[in-house]
N, C-alpha and C positions, 0 to 999 in steps of 0.2 A: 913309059912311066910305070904301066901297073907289071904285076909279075910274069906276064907270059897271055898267049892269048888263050882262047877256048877249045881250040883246034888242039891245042898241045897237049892238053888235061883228057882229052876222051876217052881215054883207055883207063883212065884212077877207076876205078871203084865207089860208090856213094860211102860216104861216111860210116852210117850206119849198118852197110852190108857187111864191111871188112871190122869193124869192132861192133860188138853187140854193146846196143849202152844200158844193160839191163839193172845194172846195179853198181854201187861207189866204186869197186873198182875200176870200174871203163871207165868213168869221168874224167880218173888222170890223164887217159888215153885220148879223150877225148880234147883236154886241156892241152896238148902236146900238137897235138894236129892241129889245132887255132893259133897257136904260137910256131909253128914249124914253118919250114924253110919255103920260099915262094913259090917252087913249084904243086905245096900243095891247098896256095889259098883259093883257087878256084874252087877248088875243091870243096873246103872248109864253108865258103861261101853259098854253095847248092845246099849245103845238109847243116847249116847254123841252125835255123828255127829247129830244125827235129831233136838236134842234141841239145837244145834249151829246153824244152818241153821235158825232156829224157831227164835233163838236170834237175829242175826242177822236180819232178815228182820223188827223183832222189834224196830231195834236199839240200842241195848242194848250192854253193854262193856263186852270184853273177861276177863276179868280182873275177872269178879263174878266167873266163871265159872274155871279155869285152875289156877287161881295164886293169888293171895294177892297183883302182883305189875298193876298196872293201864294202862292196852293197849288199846286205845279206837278202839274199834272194824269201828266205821264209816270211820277212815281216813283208814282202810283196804280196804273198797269196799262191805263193808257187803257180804253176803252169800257167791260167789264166794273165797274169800279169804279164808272166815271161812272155808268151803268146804275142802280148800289144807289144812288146819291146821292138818286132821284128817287122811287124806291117808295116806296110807301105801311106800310114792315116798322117801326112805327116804334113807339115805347111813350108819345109825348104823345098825350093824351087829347083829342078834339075834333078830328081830325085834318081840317085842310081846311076847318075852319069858321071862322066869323068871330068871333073872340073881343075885340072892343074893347067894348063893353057888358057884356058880362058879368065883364072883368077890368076897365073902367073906366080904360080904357085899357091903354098899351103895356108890359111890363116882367116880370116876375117874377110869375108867375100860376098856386100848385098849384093850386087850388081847379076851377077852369077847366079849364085844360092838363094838370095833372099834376104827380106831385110835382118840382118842381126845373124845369118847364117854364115857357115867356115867351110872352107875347104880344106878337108883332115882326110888320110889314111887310118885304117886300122891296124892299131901296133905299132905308128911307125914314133919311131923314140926323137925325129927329127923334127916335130912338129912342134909352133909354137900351144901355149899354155890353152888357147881357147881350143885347142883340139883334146884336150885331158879327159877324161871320165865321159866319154862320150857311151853312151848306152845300143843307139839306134843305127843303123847302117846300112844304108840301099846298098851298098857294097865294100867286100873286103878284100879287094883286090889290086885297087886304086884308087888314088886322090877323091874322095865326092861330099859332093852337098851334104851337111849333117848340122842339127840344132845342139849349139853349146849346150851343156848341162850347168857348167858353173856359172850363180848367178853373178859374176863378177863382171863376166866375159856374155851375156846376155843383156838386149837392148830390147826398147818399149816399141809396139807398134804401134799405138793413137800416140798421134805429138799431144801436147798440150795446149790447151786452147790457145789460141793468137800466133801460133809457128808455124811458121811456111815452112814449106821442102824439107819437108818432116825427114832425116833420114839421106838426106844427098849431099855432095861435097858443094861445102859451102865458100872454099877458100878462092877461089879467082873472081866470086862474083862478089866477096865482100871486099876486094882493092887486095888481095893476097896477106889480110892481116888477121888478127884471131882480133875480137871484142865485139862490142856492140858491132848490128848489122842492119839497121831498121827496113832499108828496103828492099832484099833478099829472104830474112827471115822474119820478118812482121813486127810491128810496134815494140821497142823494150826489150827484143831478142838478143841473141848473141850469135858469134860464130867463133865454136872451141875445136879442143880438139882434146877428147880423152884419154887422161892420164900424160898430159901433157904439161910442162912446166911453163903455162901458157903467162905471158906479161900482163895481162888483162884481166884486173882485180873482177872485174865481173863472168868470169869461166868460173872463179872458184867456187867449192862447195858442188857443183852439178851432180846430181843423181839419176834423173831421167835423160838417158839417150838414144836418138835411133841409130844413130851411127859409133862404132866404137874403133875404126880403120882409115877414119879422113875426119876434117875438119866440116862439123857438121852445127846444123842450126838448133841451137837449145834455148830452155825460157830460163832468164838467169833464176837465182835461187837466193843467191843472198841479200838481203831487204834493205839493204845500204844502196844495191844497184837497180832495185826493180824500178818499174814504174807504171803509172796509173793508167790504164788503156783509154778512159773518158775523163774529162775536166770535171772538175770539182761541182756537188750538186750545186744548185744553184748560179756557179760563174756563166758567164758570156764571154769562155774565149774563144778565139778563133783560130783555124788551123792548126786543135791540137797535136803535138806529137808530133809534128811538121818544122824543119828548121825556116827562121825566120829571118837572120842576119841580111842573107842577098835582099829581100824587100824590106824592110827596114833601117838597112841600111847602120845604124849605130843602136848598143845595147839600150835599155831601157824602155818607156811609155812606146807605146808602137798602137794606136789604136787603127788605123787604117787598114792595118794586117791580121793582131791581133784582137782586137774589138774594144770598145770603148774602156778606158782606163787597166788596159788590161798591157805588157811589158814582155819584151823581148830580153830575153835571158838564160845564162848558161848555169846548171847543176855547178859547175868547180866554181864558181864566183870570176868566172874569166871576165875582165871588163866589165867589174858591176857597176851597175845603177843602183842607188838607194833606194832605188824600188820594185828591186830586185831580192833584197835581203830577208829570211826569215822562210822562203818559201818551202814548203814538204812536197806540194803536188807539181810532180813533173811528168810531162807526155814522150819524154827524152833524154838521156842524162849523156850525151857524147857529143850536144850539137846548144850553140842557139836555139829556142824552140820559146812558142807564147806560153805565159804562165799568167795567171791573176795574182797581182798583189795583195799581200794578207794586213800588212801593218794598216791602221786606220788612216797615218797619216798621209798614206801614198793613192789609198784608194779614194774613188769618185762615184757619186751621186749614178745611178743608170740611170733614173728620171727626174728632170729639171722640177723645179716648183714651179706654180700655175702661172701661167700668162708669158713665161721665156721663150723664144723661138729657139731655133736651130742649136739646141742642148747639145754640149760636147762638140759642136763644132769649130772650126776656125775665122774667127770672125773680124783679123787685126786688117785684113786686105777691103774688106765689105764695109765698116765701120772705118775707115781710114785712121785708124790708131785707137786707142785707150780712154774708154770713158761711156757715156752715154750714149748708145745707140737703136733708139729704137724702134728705125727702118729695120734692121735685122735681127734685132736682140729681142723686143718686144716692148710696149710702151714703160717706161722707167728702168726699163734693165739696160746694164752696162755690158761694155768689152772690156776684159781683166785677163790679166794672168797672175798665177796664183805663183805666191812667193818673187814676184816683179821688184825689182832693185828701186824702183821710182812711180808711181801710178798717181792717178786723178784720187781725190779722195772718193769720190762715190765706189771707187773701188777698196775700200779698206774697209778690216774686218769682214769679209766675206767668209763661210766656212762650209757654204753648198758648192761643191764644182762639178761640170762635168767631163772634165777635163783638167791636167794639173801640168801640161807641157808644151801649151799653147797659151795663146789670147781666146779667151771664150768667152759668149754669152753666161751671164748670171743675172741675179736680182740684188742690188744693195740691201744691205743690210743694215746698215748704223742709219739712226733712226731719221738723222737729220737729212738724208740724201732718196729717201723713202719717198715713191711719189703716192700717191691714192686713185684709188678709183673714183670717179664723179660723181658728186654728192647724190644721193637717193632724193633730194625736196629741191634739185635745183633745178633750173633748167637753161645747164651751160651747155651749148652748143660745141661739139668739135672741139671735145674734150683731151687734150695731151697732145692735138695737133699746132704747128707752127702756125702763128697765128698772125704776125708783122707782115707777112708780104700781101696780107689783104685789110687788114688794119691800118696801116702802114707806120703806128706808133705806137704808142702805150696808151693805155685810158680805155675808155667806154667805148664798145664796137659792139652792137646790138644787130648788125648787120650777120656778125661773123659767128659771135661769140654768143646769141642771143639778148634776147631785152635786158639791160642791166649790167650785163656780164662785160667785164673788162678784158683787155690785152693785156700782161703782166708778163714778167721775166723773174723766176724767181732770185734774189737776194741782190737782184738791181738795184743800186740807188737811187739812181737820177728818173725811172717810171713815174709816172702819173699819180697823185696823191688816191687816187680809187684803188690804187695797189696795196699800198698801205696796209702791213697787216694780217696778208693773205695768207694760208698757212698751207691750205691744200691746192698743188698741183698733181695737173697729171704728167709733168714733165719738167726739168730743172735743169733743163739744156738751151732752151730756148724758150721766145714769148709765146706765152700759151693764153690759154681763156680759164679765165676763174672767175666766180665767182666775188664781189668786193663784200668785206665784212665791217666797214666802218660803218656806222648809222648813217653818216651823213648821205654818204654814196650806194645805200639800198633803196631798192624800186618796192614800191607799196601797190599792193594789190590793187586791184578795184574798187574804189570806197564802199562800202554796203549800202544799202540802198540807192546809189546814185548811178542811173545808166550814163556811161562815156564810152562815145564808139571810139574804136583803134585806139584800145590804152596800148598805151606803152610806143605805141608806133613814132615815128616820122611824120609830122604833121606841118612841117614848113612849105613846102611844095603844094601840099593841098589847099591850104590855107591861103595860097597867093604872096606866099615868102612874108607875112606879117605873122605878128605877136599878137597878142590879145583877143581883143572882141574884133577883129575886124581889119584896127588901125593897124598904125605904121610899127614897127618894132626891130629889135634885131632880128637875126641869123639863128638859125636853129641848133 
């Protein structure tokens, strides 16, 4: 490859012995020998730095000397400059070695050289464009490591934040294709290939690269394809930035993967779900991936109102259907689902969910289906609990329900005239204990001044199954 070896040149003369470079006229001379036939670049190459230094104090252009493009050596600082041009302070790797076999020729060579480094000759007219105006040269005598000068043909060492394999060939580990590459080049990346008429609207525009010779990992650039490396402040989604189709199985509400009220869905509108629509924040824009919904109408409640159990859960298997449940739901609250083609009325008009793609726990809302909490002045026993299978009918069960207190069902007809009336339950699913509010069927305190032991109590049994003072009477 290079022009000859060292053994062959031994008998040249140094440069500067056979021409004195004392002044402008030797410079041509000078300029001829750098440019001259290969047996004399070894040469050229022993006595480079001294006939730059020479040059330069001449005042004369680097430009004769290294390149065909026009660098005026004076606006450098003459000598000193020229000086750094030639050392060895240089960060391609293989410095001075002959790199045409191991790069396989001349061009764009990290693997070899380094990253963003070429494998160039000096002079040689056969090289491509990233070997142009090159200034520095461990050698000029064959193929070596050298740093582009043009910044066209020049690449970034730090990747940008969130890129993997900053710099390496990315094409067989992203499936052999150019475009997004999430799990080779990191969240929202790509893999292009510069100055490539790549198919993959998210290559275009790229200005930062480490690689400009292979298909390499870069952070897209145009803001139609980037994407947001964390979820939106505030959401609760889950597994951002992560495709979500294989567990979830169909687009849309996906809270077991993505987290409560939160939606499995694609950037292109592939397979939308209507709550899906509207969205800006994506952790992905090539794949199914969880996203929180933004419309009001799709989103859900993260914490239930007071007294609801298992908020956002699935509640139609637990509750054996649609309606009032509250072994699992919580005392007056229902199992609904929201937007339901047919439901119990205590499920209408509801507008808190925590969930919108299931049967869920809620609390009714319309006013008529509202159960209450137990009165603060009464004193109803085992309040909102079923109250029939120890009563065993409707009416006064002072046993169950406390002194007074009746078994009811609310909007029963056929109950006990002590029902009559009633307006607060803690339950309207079943017979519960209230309170009665007709005068006729309220219990009166203790008369004032009159001690009576065990008011209110049971006093058949004690009394010897008689009435009155003593005698014979009914049944208690």
């Amino acid at each position: 490859m290079g022009g000859g070896s060292q053994d062959e040149h031994e008998e040249l003369v140094p440069l500067t012995s056979r021409q004195g470079l004392s002044g402008s006229e030797d410079l041509e001379d000078a300029r001829d020998v750098f440019r001259g036939p290969a047996e004399e670049s070894w040469y050229a190459h022993r006595t480079a730095k001294t006939a730059l230094v020479a040059a330069a104090a001449a005042g004369c252009a680097l430009a004769v000397y290294f390149s065909p493009i026009a660098v005026a050596a004076r606006s450098h600082g003459a000598a000193g400059a020229l000086e750094s041009l030639v050392s060895a302070n240089f960060t391609a790797e293989n410095w001075g070695q002959d790199c045409w076999t191991a790069c396989s020729g001349p061009g764009l060579c990290p693997d070899f050289c380094g990253l963003g480094n070429a494998c160039c000759r000096f002079q040689s007219a056969q090289d491509p464009p990233e070997c142009h105006g090159i200034l520095a040269w461990g050698s000029l005598t064959f193929h070596t490591c050298v740093i582009p000068t043009n910044i066209v043909y020049q690449v970034t060492a730090d990747a940008p934040p969130g890129v993997k394999n900053w710099g390496q060939d990315c094409f067989s580990p992203c499936y052999n294709k150019s475009g997004y590459c999430n799990d080779f080049c990191g969240q929202g990346n790509a893999c292009c290939r510069w100055n490539s008429a790549d198919p993959a609207p998210e290559c275009a525009g790229i200005a930062v690269w480490g690689s400009k010779d292979r298909h390499t990992c870069v952070a897209v650039a145009d803001p139609t394809y980037q994407v947001a490396l964390t979820p939106p402040e505030g959401s609760t989604v889950l597994h951002w930035g992560k495709p979500c189709l294989a567990s979830c199985e169909t687009p849309g509400y996906c809270q077991e993967y993505c987290g409560m009220g939160n939606a499995c869905c694609h950037w292109t509108g592939a397979g939308q779900a209507p709550e899906c629509s509207g969205i800006l924040a994506w952790g992905i824009k090539d794949n199914f991936t969880c996203v929180a919904p933004v419309h009001a109408h799709y989103q859900v409640a993260q914490v239930g109102p007071p007294g609801v159990l298992n908020w956002g859960g699935t509640c139609e298997e637990s509750c054996g259907g649609p309606g009032y449940c509250q072994e699992y739901c919580g005392m007056g609250n229902a199992c609904c689902k929201w937007q339901a083609g047919t439901y119990p009325p205590e499920c209408a008009g509801i507008t808190i969910w925590g969930s919108k793609d299931r049967y869920t726990c809620v609390k009714p809302e319309s006013a008529a289906y509202v159960t209450a909490a137990a009165p603060i002045d009464s004193q109803v026993l085992n309040w909102g609990q079923d109250c029939l299978p120890s009563c065993n009918a409707s009416g006064l069960c002072g046993e169950f329900c406390g002194a007074g207190n009746a078994c009811c069902r609310w909007s029963a007809q056929s109950d006990a005239p002590e029902c009559h009336g009633v307006t607060l339950y803690g339950a309207k699913d079943r017979y519960t204990c209230v309170a009665p509010v007709a005068e006729l069927y309220k219990l009166a305190a203790s008369p004032y001044g009159v001690e009576v032991n065990n008011w209110g109590k049971d006093c058949w049994t004690a009394c010897g199954e008689t009435g009155g003072g003593g005698g014979g009477g009914g049944g208690g």
